[in-house]
C-alpha positions as CSV (number, residue, x, y, z in Angstrom):
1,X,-26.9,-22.3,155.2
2,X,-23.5,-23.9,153.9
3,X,-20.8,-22.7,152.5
4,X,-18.2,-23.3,150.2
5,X,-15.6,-21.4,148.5
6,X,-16.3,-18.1,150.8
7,X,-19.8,-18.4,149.1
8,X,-23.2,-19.0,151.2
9,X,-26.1,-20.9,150.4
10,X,-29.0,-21.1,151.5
11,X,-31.5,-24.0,152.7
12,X,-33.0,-24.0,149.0
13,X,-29.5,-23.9,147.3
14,X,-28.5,-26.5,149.2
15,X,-28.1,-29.1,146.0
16,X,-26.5,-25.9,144.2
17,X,-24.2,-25.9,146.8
18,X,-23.1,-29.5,147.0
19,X,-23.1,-29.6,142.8
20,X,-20.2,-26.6,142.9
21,X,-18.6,-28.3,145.9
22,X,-17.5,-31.0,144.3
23,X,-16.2,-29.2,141.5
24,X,-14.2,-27.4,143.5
25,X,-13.1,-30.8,144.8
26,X,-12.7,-31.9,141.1
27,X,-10.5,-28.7,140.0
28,X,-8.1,-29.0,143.0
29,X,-7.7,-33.1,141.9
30,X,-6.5,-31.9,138.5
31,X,-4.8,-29.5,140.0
32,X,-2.6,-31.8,142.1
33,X,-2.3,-34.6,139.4
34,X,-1.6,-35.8,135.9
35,X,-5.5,-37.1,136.0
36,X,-7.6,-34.8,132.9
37,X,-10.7,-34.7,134.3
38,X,-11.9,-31.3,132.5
39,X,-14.7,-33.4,130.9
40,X,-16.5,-34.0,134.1
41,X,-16.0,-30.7,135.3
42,X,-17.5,-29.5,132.3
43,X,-20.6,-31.8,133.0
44,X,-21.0,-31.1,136.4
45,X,-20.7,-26.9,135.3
46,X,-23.8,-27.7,132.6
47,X,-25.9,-29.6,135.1
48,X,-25.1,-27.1,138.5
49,X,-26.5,-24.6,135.4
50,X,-29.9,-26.6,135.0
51,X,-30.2,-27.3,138.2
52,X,-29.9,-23.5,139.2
53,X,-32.7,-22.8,136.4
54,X,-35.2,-25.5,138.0
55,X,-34.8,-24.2,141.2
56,X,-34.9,-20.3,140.7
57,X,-38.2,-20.6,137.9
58,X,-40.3,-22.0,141.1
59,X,-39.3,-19.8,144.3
60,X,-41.3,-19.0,146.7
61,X,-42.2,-14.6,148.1
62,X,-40.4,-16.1,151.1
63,X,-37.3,-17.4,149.0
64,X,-37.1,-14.3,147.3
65,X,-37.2,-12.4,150.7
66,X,-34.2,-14.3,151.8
67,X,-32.3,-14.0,148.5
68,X,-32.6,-10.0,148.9
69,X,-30.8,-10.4,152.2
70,X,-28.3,-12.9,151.1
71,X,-24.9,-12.0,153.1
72,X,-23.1,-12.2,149.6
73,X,-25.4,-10.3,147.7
74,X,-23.6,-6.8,146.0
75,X,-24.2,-3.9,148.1
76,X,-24.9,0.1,147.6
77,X,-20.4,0.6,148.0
78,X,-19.9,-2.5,145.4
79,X,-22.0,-0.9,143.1
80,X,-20.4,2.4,143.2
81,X,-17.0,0.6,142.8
82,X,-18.4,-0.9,139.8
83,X,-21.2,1.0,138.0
84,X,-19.9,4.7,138.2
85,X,-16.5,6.3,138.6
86,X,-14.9,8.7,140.0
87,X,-16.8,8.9,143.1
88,X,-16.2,11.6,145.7
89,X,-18.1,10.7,148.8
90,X,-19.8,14.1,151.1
91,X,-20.3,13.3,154.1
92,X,-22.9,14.9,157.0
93,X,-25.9,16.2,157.4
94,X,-24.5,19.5,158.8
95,X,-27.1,19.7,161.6
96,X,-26.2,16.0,163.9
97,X,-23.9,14.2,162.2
98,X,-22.6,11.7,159.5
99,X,-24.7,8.7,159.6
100,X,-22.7,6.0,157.7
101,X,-26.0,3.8,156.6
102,X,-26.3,6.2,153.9
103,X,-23.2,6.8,151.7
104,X,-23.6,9.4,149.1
105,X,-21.6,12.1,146.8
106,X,-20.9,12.8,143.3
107,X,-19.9,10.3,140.7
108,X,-19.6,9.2,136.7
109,X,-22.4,7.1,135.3
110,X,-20.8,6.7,131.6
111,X,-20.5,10.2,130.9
112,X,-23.0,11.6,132.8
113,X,-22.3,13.5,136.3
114,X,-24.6,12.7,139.0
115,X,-25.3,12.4,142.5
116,X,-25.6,8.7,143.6
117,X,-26.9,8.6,147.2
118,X,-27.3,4.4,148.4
119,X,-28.0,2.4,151.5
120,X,-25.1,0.5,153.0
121,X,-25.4,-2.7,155.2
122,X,-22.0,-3.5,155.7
123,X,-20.1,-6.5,155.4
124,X,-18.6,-8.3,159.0
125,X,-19.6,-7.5,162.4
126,X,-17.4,-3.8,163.3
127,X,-18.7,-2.5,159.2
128,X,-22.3,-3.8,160.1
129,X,-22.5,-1.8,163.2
130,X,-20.5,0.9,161.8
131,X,-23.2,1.2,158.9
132,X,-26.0,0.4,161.5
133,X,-26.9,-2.8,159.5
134,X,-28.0,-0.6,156.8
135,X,-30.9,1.3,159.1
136,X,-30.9,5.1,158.7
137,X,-31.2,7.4,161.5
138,X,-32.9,11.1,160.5
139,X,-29.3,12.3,160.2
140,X,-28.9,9.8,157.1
141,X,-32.1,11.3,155.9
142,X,-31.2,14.9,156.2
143,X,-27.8,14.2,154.6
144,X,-29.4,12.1,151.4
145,X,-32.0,15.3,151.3
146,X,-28.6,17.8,151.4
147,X,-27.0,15.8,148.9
148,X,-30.5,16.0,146.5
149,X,-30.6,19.5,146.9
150,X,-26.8,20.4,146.2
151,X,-27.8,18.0,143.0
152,X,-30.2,20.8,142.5
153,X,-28.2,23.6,142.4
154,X,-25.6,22.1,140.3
155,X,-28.0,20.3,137.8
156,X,-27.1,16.6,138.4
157,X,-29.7,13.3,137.9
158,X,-29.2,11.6,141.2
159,X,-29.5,7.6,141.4
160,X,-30.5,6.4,145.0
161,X,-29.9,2.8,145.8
162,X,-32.2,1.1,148.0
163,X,-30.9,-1.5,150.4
164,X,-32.4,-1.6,153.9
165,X,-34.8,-3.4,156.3
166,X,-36.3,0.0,157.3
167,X,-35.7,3.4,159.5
168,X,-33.3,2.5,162.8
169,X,-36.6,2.2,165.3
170,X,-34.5,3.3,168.3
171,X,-35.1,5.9,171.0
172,X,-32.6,8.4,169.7
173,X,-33.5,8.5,166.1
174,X,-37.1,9.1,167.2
175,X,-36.3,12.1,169.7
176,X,-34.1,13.7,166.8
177,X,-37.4,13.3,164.3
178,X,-37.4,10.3,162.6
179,X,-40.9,10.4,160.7
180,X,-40.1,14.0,159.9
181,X,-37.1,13.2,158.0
182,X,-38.8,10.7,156.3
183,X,-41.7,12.7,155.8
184,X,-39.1,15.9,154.7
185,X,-37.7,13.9,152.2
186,X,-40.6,13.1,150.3
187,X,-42.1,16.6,150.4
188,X,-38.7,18.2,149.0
189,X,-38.4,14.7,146.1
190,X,-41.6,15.7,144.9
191,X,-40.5,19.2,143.7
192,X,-36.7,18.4,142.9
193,X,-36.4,20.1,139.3
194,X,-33.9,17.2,138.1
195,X,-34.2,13.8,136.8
196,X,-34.5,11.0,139.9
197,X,-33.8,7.7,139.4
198,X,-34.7,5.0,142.7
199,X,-33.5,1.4,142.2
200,X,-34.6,-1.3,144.6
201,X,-31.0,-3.2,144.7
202,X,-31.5,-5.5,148.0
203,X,-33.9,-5.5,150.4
204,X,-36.5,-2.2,150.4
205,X,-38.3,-1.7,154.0
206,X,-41.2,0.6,154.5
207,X,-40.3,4.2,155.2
208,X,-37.0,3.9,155.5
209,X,-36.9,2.7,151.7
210,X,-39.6,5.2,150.2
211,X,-38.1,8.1,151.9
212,X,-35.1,7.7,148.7
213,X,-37.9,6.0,146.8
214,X,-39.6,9.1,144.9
215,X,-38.1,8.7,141.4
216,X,-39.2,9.7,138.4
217,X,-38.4,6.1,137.4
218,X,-38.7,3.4,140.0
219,X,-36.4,-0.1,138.9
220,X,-36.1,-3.1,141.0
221,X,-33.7,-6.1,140.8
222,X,-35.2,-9.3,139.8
223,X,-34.8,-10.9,143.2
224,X,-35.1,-7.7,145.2
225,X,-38.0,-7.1,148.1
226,X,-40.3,-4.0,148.4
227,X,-42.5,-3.4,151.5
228,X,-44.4,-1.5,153.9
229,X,-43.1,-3.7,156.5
230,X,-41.0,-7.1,156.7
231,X,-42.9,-10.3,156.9
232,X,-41.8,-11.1,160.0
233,X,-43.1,-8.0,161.3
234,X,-46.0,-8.5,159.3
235,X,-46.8,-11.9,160.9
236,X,-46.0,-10.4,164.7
237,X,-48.8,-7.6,164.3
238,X,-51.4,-10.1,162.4
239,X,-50.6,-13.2,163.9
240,X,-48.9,-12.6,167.1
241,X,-46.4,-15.2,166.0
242,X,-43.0,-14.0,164.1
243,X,-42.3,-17.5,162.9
244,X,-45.3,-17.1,160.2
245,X,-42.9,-14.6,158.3
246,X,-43.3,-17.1,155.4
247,X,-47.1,-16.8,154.8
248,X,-46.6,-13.0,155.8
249,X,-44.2,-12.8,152.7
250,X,-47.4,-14.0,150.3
251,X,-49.8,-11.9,151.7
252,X,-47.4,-8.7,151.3
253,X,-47.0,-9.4,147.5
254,X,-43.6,-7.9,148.2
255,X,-41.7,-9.5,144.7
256,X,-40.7,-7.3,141.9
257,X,-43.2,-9.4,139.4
258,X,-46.1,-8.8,142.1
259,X,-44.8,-4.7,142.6
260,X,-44.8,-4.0,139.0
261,X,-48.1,-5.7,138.5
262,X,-49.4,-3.1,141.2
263,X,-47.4,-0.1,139.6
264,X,-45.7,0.6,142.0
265,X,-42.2,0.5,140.5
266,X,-41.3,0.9,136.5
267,X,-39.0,-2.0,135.9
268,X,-37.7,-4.8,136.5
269,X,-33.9,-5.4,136.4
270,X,-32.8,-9.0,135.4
271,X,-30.4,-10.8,137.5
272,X,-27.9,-13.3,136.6
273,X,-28.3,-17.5,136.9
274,X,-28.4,-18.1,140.8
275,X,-29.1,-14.2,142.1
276,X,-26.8,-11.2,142.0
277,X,-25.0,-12.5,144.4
278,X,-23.5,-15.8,142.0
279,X,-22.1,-13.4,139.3
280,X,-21.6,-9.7,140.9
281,X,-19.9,-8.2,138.0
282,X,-22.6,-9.2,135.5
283,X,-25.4,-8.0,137.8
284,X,-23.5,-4.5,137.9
285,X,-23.3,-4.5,134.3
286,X,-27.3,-5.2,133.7
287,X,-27.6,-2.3,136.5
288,X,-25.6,0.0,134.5
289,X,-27.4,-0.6,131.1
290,X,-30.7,-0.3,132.5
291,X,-29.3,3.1,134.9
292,X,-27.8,4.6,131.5
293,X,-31.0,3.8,129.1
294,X,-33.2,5.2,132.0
295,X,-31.4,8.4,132.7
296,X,-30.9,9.4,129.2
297,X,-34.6,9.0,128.9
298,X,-35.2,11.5,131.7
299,X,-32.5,13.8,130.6
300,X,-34.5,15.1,127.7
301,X,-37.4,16.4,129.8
302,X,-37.8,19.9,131.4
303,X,-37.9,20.1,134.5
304,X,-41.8,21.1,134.6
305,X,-42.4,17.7,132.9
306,X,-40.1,15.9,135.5
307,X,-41.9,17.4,138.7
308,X,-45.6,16.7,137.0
309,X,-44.9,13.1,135.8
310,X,-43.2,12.5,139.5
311,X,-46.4,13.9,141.5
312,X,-48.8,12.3,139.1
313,X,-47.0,9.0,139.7
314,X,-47.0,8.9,143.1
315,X,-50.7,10.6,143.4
316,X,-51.8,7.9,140.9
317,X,-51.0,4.4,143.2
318,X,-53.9,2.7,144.8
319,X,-56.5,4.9,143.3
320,X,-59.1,1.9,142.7
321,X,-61.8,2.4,139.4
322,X,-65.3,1.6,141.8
323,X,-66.7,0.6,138.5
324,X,-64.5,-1.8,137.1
325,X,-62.5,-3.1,140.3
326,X,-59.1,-2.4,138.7
């Protein structure tokens, strides 16, 4: 990785990179001079532009695996800050405790009240551990499935935000019931009488990311990953040999073109030039209009319809026609 600015790239933006390095270079000249050198800068903005094109219309399931980690890339708390308003934050599961992987409450989406419940990561080494790098213990899952259920009562859509590299594997979170949390969850989704609306925003890790992934409607980002298990934990259990992550990441046709090909998700939400993470504000506005169009959809069904289209969803993937193959 470099970096320049505060931002990060990665190996494959590495020309990207050195384009907008030097005109940063460029801007801080003029800056410090009578030179008017807004020409070039202007040149240098159009070709980092073209460049960023080329380079994102070929990448790789491996690329796209490390661009849904990127360390810059928007997060459950900077979507909340941006998409909706008025958010009040509810906190425990009122059996264990408050696990801070999963922030949820209430909040504004336009007009509408909901219950947004998302993954957190954390940005800098005391928030990452303080969010457990984004891994949910069962507490997180109890309080997410307390938060859907107050929802409930009260009649709100909820919005779950899915960012995480799976379930916290640890000794704890498995003596406290870790698969039945999961497993709870998507018992109780299936039957929720209100709208539910899952978005893939980072990465989205086997259980840990279905057990908020039983929406009605199922969006991903554009550069966003969704999997039963990470590549590099793919290639350890196939291959013995962690370091094959890459050709793991083909084989797990984990991309949002590959996932929506396999119907698994709904949608696929654009991203701006370079990844979410190059223009945050624009990629929280396409999250919003897609969230808004989405939920207003949903709105106008009864809740009968919602709970049958949910279960026939779910109940629907992988069922293979013997006949045809497809």
């Amino acid at each position: 990785m470099i970096q320049t600015m505060s931002q990060t790239f990665l190996e494959f933006e590495r020309p990207i990179g050195e384009l907008m390095s030097k005109i940063d270079d460029l801007r801080h000249l003029s800056n410090s001079s009578d030179i008017n050198i807004s020409q070039e800068i202007a040149r240098l903005e159009q070709e980092t532009i073209h460049l960023t094109e080329r380079i994102f219309a070929k990448l790789t399931p491996w690329q796209k695996t490390l661009l849904s980690r990127h360390p810059d890339r928007p997060f459950s708390t900077d979507y909340l800050e941006q998409v909706f308003s008025n958010f009040t934050e509810l906190h425990g599961d009122r059996v264990f405790g408050d696990d801070e992987s999963i922030i949820g409450g209430l909040a504004v989406l336009d007009d509408i009240d909901v219950m947004v419940i998302g993954q957190e990561k954390g940005r800098g080494t005391k928030e990452k551990v303080r969010r457990n790098f984004g891994m949910p213990k069962p507490e997180g899952y109890r309080k997410a499935l307390r938060l859907m259920k107050l929802a409930e009562k009260f009649k709100l859509p909820i919005i779950c935000l899915i960012d995480t590299p799976g379930a916290y594997p640890g000794k704890g979170a498995e003596e406290r019931g870790q698969a039945e949390a999961i497993a709870r969850n998507l018992k109780e989704m299936a039957s929720l009488k209100v709208p539910i609306l899952s978005v893939v925003i980072g990465e989205g890790g086997s259980g840990g990311a279905l057990a908020l992934g039983m929406g009605n409607r199922v969006l991903m980002m554009q550069y966003a990953t969704y999997s039963v298990i990470s590549p590099e934990g793919c290639a350890s259990i196939l291959w013995k040999d962690s370091s094959k992550a890459e050709l793991a990441s083909e084989a797990l046709r984990l991309t949002a073109p590959d996932i929506l090909e396999l119907k698994v998700i709904d949608e696929i939400i654009p991203e701006p030039i370079g990844g979410a993470h190059r223009n945050p504000d624009e990629a929280a506005n396409l999250l919003k209009r897609h969230l808004i169009q989405n939920l207003r959809e949903l709105r106008r069904k009864s809740s009968r319809t919602l709970i049958k289209e949910r279960f026939d969803k779910f109940m629907n993937m992988g069922v293979v026609d013997i006949v045809t193959g497809s």
